[in-house]
C-alpha positions as CSV (number, residue, x, y, z in Angstrom):
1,X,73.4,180.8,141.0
2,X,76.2,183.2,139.6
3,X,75.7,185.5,143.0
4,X,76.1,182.2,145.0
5,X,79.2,181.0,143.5
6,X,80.7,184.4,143.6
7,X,79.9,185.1,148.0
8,X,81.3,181.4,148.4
9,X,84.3,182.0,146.7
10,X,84.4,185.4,148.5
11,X,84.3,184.2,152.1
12,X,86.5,181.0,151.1
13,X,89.0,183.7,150.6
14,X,88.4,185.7,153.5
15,X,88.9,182.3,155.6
16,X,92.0,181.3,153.9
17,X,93.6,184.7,154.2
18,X,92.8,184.4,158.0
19,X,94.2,180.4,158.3
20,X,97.3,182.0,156.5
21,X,97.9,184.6,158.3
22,X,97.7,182.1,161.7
23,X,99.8,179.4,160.4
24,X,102.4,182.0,159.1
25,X,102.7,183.4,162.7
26,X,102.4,180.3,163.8
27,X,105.3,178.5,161.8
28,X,107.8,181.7,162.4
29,X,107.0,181.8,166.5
30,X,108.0,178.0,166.5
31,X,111.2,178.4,164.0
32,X,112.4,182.0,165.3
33,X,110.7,182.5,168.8
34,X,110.0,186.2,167.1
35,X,107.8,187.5,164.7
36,X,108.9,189.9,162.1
37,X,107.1,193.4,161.4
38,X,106.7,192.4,157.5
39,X,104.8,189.5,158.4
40,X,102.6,191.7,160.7
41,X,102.2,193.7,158.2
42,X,100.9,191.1,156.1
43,X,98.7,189.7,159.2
44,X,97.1,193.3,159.5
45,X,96.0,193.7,156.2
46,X,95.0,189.9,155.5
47,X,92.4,191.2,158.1
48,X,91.7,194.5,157.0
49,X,90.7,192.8,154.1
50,X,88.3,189.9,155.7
51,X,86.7,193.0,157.3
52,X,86.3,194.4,154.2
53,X,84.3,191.5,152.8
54,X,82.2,190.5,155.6
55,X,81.6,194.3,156.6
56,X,80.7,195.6,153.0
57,X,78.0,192.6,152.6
58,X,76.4,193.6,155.9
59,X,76.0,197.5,155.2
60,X,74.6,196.2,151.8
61,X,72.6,194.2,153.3
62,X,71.4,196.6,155.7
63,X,71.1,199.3,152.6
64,X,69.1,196.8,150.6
65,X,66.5,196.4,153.5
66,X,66.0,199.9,154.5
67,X,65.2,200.3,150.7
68,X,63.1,197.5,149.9
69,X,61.5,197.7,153.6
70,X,58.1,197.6,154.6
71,X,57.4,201.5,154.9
72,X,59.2,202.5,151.5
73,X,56.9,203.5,148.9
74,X,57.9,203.9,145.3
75,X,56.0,207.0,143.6
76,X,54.6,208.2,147.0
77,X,55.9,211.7,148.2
């Protein structure tokens, strides 16, 4: 239950930095016709971080079923 909770609340924020990051470039190419490096800044590591999240749960994921897979043996040399 705890585990749940904690990956929904970690991809809710993944999806909102993304939506932010969109409706921020979005709102300053309407108002400005530009779009200003410190908000591509922001923009480029709002995604660096999403790929973060979803990229570190799918090695671990990948780690924990090489491990646990069908040919590992505990005890067997």
């Amino acid at each position: 239950m705890e585990n749940t909770r904690f990956k929904i609340s970690q991809y809710a924020c993944a999806v909102l930095l993304i939506v932010s990051s969109i409706a921020l470039v979005a709102n300053q190419v309407v108002m400005i016709d530009d779009v200003s490096n410190g908000l591509l800044v922001y923009v480029a590591q709002a995604f660096l971080l999403v790929a973060s999240i979803f990229g570190l749960d799918y090695y671990m994921k990948l780690i924990t079923k090489k491990i646990n897979g069908p040919h590992s043996r505990l005890g067997c040399g």
